[in-house]
C-alpha positions as CSV (number, residue, x, y, z in Angstrom):
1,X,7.2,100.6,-37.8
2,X,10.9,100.8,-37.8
3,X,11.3,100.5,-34.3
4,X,11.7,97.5,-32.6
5,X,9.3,96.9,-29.6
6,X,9.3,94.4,-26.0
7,X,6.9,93.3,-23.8
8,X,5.7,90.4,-21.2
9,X,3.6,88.0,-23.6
10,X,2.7,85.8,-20.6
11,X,1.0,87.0,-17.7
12,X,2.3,89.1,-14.9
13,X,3.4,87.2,-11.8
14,X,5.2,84.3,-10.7
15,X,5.1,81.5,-12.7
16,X,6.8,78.2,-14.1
17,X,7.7,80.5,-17.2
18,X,7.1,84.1,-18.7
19,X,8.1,84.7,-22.6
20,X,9.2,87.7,-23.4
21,X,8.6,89.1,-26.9
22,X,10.6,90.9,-29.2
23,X,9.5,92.5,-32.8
24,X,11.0,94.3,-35.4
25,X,14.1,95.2,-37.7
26,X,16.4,95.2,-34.4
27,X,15.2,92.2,-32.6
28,X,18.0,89.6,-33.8
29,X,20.7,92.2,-32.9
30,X,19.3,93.0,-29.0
31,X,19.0,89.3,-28.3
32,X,21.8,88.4,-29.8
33,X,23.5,90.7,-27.1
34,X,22.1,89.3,-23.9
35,X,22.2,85.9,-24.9
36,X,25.1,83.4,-25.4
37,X,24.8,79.7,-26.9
38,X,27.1,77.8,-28.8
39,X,25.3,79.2,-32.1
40,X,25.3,83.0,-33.3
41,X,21.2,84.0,-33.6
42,X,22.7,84.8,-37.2
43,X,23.0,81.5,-38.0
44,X,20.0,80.2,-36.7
45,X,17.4,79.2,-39.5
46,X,13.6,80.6,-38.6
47,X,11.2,79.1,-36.5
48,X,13.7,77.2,-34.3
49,X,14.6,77.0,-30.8
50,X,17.9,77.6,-29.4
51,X,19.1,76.9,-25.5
52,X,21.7,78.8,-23.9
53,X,22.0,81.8,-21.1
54,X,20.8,85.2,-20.7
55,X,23.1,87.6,-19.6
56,X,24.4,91.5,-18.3
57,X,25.6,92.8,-21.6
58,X,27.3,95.3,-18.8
59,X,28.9,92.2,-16.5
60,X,28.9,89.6,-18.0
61,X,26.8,87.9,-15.7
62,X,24.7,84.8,-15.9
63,X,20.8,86.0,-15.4
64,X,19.1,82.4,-16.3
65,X,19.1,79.6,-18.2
66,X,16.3,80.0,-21.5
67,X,15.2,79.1,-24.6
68,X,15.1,81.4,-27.8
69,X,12.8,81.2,-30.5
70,X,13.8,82.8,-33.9
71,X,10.9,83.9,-36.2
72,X,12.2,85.5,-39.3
73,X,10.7,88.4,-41.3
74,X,8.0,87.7,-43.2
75,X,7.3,84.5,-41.5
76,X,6.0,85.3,-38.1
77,X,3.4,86.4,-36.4
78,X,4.3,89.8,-37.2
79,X,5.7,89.7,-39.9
80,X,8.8,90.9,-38.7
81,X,11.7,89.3,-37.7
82,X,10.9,88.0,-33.8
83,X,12.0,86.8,-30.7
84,X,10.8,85.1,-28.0
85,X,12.7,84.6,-24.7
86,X,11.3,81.7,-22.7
87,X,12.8,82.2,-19.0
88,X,12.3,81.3,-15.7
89,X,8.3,83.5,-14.7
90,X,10.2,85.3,-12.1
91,X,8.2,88.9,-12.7
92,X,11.7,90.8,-11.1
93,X,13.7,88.9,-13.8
94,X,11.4,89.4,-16.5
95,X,11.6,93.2,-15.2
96,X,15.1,93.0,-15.8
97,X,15.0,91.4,-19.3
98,X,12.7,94.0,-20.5
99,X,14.6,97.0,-18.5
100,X,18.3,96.2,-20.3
101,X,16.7,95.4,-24.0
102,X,14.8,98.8,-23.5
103,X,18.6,100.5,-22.7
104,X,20.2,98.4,-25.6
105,X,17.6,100.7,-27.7
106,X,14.3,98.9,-27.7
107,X,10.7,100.3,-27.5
108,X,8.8,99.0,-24.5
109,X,5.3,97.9,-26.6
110,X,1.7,99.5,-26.6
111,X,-1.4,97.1,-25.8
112,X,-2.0,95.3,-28.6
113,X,0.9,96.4,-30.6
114,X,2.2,93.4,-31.8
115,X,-0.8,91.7,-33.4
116,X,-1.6,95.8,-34.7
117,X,1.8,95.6,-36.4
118,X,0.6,92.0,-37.7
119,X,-2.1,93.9,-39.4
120,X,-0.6,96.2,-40.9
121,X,2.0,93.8,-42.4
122,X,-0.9,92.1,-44.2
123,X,-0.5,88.9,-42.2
124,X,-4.5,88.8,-41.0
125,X,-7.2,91.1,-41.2
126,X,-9.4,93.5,-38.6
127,X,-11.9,90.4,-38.1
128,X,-8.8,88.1,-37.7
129,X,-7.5,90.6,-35.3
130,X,-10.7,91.3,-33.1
131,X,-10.9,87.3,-32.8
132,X,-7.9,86.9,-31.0
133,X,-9.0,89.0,-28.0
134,X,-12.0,87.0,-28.4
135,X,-10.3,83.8,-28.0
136,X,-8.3,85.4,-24.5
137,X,-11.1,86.0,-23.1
138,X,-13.6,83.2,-23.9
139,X,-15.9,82.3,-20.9
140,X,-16.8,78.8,-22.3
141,X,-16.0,75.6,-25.0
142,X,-18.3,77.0,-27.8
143,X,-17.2,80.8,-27.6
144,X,-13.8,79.8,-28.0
145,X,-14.4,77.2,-31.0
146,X,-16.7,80.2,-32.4
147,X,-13.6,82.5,-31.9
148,X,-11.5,80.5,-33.3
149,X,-13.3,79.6,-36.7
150,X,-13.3,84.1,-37.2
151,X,-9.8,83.5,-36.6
152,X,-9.6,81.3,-39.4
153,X,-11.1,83.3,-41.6
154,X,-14.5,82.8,-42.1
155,X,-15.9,85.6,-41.6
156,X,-13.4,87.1,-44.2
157,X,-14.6,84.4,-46.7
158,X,-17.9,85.2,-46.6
159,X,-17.6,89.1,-47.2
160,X,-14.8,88.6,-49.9
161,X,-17.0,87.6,-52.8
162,X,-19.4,90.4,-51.6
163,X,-16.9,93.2,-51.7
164,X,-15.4,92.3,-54.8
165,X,-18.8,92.6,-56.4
166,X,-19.6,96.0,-55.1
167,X,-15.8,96.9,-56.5
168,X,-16.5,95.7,-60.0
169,X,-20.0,97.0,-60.0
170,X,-18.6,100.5,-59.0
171,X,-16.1,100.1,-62.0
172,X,-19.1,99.1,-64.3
173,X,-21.4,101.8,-63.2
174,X,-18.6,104.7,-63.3
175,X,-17.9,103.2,-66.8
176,X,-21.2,103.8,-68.0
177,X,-21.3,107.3,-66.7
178,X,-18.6,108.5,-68.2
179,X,-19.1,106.2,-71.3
180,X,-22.9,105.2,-71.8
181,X,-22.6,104.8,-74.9
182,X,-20.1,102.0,-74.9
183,X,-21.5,99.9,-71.4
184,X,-24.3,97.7,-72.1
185,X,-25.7,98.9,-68.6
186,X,-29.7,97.3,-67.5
187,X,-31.3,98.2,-64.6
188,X,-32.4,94.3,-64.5
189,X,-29.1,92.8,-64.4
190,X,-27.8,94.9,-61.5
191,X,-30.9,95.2,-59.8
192,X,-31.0,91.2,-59.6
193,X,-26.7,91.5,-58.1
194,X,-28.2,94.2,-54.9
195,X,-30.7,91.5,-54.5
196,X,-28.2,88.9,-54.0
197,X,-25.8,91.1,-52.0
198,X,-28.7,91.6,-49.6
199,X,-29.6,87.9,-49.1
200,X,-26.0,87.1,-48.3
201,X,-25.6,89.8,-45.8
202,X,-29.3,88.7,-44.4
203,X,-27.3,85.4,-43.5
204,X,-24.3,86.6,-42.2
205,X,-26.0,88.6,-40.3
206,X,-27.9,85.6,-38.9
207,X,-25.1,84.5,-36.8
208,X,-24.9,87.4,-34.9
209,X,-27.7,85.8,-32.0
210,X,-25.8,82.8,-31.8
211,X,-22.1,84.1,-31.8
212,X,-23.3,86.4,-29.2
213,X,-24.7,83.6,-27.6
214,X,-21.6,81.5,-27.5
215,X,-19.4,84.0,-26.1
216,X,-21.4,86.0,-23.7
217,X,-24.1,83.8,-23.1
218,X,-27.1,84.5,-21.5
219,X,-27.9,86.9,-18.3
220,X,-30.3,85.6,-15.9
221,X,-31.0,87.6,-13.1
222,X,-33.0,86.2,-9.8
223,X,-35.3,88.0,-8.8
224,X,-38.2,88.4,-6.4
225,X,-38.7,90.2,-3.2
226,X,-37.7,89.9,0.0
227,X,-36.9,86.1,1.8
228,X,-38.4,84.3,-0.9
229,X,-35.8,82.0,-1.9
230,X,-33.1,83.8,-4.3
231,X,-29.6,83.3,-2.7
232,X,-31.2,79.7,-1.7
233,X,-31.6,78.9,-5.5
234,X,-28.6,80.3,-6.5
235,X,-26.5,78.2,-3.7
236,X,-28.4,75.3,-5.4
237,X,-27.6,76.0,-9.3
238,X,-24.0,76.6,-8.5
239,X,-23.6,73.2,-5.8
240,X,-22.2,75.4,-3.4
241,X,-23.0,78.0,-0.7
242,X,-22.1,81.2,-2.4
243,X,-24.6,83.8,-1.5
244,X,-25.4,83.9,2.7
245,X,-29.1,83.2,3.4
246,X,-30.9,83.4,6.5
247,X,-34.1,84.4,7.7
248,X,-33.6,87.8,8.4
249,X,-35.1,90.5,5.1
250,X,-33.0,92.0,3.1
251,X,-30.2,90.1,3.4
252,X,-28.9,90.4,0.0
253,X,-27.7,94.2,-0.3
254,X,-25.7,93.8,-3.8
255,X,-26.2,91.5,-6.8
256,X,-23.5,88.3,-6.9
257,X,-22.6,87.4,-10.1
258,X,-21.9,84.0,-10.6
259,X,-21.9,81.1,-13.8
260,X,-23.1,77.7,-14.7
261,X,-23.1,75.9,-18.1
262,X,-26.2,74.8,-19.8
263,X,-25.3,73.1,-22.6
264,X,-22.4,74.4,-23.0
265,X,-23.8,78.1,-23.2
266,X,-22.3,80.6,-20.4
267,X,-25.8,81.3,-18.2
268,X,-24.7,84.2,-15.8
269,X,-26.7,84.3,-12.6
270,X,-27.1,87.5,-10.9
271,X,-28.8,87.3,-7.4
272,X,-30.5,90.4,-6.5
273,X,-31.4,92.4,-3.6
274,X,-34.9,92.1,-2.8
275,X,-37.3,94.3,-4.1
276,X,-39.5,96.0,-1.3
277,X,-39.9,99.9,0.1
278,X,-36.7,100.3,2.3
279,X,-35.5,103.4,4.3
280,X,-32.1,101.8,4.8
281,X,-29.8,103.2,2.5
282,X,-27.3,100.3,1.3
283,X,-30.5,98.0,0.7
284,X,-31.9,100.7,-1.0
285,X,-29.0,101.0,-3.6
286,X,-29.3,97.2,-3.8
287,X,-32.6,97.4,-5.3
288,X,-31.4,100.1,-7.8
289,X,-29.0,97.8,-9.3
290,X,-31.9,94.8,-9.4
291,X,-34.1,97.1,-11.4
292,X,-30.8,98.0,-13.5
293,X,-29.4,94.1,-13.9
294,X,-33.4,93.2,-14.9
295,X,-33.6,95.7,-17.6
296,X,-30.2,94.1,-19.1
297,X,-31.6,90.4,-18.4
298,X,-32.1,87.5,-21.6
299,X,-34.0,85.4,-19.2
300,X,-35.6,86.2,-15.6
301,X,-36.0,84.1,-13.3
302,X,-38.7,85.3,-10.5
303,X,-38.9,83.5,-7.4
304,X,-42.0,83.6,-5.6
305,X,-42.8,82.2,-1.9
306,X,-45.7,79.7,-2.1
307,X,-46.1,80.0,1.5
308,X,-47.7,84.1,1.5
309,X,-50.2,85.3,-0.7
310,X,-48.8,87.8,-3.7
311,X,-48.0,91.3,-2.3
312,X,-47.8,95.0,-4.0
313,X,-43.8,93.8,-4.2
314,X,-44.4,90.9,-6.3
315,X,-47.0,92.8,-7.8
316,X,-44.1,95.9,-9.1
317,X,-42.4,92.7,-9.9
318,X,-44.5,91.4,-12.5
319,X,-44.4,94.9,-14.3
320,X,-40.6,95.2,-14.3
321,X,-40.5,91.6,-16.1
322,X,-43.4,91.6,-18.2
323,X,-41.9,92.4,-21.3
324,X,-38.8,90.1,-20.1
325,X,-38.5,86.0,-21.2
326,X,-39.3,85.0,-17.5
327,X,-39.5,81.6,-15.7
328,X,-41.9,81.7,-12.8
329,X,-40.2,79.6,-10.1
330,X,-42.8,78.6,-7.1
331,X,-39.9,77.9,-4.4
332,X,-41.2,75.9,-0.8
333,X,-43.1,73.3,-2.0
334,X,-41.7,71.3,0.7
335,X,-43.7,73.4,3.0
336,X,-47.1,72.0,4.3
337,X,-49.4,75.5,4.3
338,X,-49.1,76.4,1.1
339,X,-51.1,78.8,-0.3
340,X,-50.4,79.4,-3.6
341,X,-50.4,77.0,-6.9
342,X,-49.5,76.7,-10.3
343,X,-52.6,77.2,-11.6
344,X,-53.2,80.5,-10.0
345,X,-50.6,82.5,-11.7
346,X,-50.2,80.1,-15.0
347,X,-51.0,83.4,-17.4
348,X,-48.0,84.8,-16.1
349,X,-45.4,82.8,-18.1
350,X,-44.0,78.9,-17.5
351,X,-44.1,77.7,-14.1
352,X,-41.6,75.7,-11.9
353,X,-42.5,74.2,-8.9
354,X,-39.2,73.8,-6.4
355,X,-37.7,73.3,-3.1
356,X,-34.3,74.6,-2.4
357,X,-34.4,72.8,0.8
358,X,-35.2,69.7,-0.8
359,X,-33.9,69.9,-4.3
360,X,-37.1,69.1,-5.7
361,X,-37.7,70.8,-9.3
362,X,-34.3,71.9,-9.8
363,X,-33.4,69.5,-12.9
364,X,-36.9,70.8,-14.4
365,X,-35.9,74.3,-13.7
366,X,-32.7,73.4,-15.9
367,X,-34.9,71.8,-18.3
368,X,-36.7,74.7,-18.7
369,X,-34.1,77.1,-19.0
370,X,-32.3,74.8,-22.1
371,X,-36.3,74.9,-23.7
372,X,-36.0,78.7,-23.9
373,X,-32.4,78.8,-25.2
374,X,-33.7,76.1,-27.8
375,X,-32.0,74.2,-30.2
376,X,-28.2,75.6,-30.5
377,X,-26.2,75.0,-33.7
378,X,-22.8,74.1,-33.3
379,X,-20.6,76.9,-34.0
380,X,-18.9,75.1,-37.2
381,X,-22.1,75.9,-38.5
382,X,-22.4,79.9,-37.6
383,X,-21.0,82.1,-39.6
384,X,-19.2,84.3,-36.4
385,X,-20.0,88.0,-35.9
386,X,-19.3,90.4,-33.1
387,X,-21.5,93.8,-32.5
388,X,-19.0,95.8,-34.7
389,X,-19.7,93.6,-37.6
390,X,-23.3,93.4,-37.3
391,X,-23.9,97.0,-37.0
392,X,-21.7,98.1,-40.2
393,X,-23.7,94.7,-42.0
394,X,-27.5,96.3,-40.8
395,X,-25.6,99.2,-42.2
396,X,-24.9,98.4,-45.0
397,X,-28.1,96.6,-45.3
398,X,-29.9,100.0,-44.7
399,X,-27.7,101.0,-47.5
400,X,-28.4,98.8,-50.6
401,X,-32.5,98.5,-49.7
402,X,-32.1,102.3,-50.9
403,X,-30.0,101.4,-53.6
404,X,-32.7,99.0,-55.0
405,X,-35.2,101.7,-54.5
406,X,-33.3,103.8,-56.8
407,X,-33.4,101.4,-59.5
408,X,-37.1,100.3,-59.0
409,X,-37.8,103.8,-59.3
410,X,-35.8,103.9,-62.8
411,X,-33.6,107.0,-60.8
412,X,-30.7,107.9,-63.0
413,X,-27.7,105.9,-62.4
414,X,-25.5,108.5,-60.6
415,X,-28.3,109.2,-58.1
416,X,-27.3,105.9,-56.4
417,X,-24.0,105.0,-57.6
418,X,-22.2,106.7,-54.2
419,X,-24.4,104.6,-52.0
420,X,-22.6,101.3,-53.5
421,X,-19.2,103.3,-53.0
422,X,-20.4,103.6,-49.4
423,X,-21.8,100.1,-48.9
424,X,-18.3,98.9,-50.4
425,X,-16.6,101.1,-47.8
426,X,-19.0,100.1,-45.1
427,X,-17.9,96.1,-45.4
428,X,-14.4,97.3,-45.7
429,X,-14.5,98.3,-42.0
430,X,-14.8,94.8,-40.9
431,X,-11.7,93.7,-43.1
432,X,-10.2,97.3,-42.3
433,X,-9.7,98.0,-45.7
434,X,-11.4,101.2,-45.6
435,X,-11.4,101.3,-41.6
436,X,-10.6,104.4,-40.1
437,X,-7.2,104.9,-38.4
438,X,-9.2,105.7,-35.2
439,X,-11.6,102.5,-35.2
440,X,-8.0,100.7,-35.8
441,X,-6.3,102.4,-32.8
442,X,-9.8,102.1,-30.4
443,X,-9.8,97.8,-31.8
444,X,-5.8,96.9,-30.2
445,X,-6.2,99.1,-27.5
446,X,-8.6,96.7,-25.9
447,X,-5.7,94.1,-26.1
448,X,-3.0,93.1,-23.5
449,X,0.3,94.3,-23.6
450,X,2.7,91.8,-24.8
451,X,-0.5,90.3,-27.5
């Protein structure tokens, strides 16, 4: 890292202001030569702001008025010393900015390079790291608070204690290989620190439901065959006419994706293409993604026309979303020759009488949909983990139950004494103490440039 990278930190495009980035042992120097105030950068103490003028190192020339913000090694977000150039968003001066400071001898940066480099300089940890991605690309209120409380830490909190144990236990059980006779080692005493290890991951691990919850929500797919109502309920969650609807079958060729808030939880609704027999091709596709989007579903939400009796179609339905969480939604109430009631299909899962014409049932259709999330903590009160973590937790898990097999069964110390090494290694992952250089790499490169 003793190059000094650039990049865009704000997004690409015209705007009222794009901040351009600099980082490393160089940074002071290149800005220092394409910018001119009444104060040398030299003299500037960290963390403050300076106005003056960007400029052609080869000219001379005025590019734009900016502001220039001074981080110092170690205290910035990268833990080298930093810049950040706060100019006018024009993306063809930006361009420029970047192009000159790349000739003067700078490294344009890699995605994610910048908060990589911040941990490798030991200012926050892989679970810190993964968080701010996290927090970018939050889809509601919760997910981000639940974001930001991993960034804080928490997580990392919560494992500390745990891998510290494992460390010393490793030194304690190592000790009494090579020296049994002078460790006092009982098969009690460690047994009983496993155990506790094991409870503390088994809650940890319980906030992987809801942290998954806050930031993806849940996926709710409409379904139902042909002209029974789907895009008509959509249009009526959302308070606007987003899917077309008319009378004609098979309207709905592709599934449109599309998001309310219940409760503050993300609910993604997916209206489908009707599921029948088709020889048209496009529809036909259509009906491949619906069985696809109901296989990935939390919640279903089957629409059925109260108007017709049940056909094979709703029949095929009922099979693809029987092993599904599914609301039964009874759509044309309004409709005088109704022929089928809540009673008659009332085995099948809870049952919503509406109208989409009307609005009637709608609220209870929310209602229902908040019943089945149930009663959501608030994320201050979730320890947060993403899929990585609680797959190397079950893990390790998986791990330590065989470890306390081992010591139930009285096996000889060194039979189980690398599977604490590995569950130790396991939990470093997370922190990215022991974290491969590849799961490292994979991690920033889901990150922006310029982040």
């Amino acid at each position: 890292m003793n190059d000094t990278i650039v990049a865009l930190s704000t997004p690409y495009g015209e705007s009222g202001i794009g901040v351009i980035r600099l980082s490393g042992p160089l940074s002071l120097d290149l800005a220092q030569r394409i910018f001119k105030s009444r104060k040398r950068l030299s003299d500037v103490p960290s963390h403050r702001a300076v106005f003056g003028y960007i400029i052609d190192p080869k000219t001379g020339d005025r590019l734009d008025e900016c502001l220039l913000l001074v981080l110092r090694f170690p205290h910035s977000y990268t833990g080298e010393d930093t810049v950040e150039i706060s100019v006018h968003g024009s993306p063809i001066l930006e361009e420029l900015i970047i192009k000159i400071l790349i000739e003067l001898g700078a490294r344009l940066a890699l995605p994610g390079e910048f908060t990589k480099r911040a941990f490798l300089n030991g200012k926050l940890d892989l679970s810190r790291a993964e968080a701010i991605i996290d927090i970018i690309q939050s889809r509601s209120e919760v997910g981000l608070k639940s974001s930001y409380i991993q960034l804080q830490g928490k997580l990392s909190e919560e494992l500390r204690p745990i891998i510290d144990m494992l460390k010393d236990l490793i030194a304690e059980l190592e000790a009494g290989i090579d020296f049994p006779e002078e460790v006092d080692f009982s098969y009690e005493k460690l047994e009983g620190k496993i155990e506790y290890i094991v409870e503390r991951l088994c809650k940890i691990l319980n906030g992987a439901y809801f942290t998954r919850l806050y930031r993806k929500g849940l996926y709710c797919p409409i379904v139902g065959r042909t002209n029974v109502g789907k895009s008509s309920l959509l249009n009526v969650l959302l308070g606007e006419e987003r899917a077309i609807v008319t009378p004609i079958p098979g309207t709905t060729r592709d599934t449109i994706i599309e998001s309310i808030s219940i409760e503050g939880i993300p609910v993604t609704l997916v209206d489908t293409a009707g599921i029948r027999d088709t020889q048209d091709l496009v529809e036909s596709i259509g009906v491949d993604r619906t069985l696809s989007v109901i296989e990935n579903a939390d919640i279903v939400i089957w629409v059925i026309d109260v108007t017709e009796s049940l056909r094979e179609d709703d029949l095929e339905i009922e099979r693809l979303t029987r092993e599904k969480k599914r609301i039964l939604v009874l759509n044309k109430i309004d409709v005088n020759n109704r022929v089928i009631y809540t009673d008659d299909i009332r085995d099948l899962g809870p049952v919503i009488e509406i109208s989409c014409k009307t609005g009637e049932g709608i609220d209870g259709l929310k209602l229902k949909l908040k019943e089945i999330l149930g009663e959501v903590p608030s994320p201050n009160q979730v320890i947060p983990i993403n899929s990585r973590h609680e797959a190397l937790i079950k893990r390790c898990i998986d791990v330590l139950s065989d470890v306390l097999n081992g010591i139930r069964s009285r096996l000889p110390v060194d039979v189980f004494a690398g599977d604490i090494w590995e569950s130790y290694n396991i939990l470093g992952e997370i922190t990215g103490e022991t974290a491969d250089i590849d799961i490292v790499e994979e991690i920033f490169s889901r990150f922006c440039v310029g982040k």
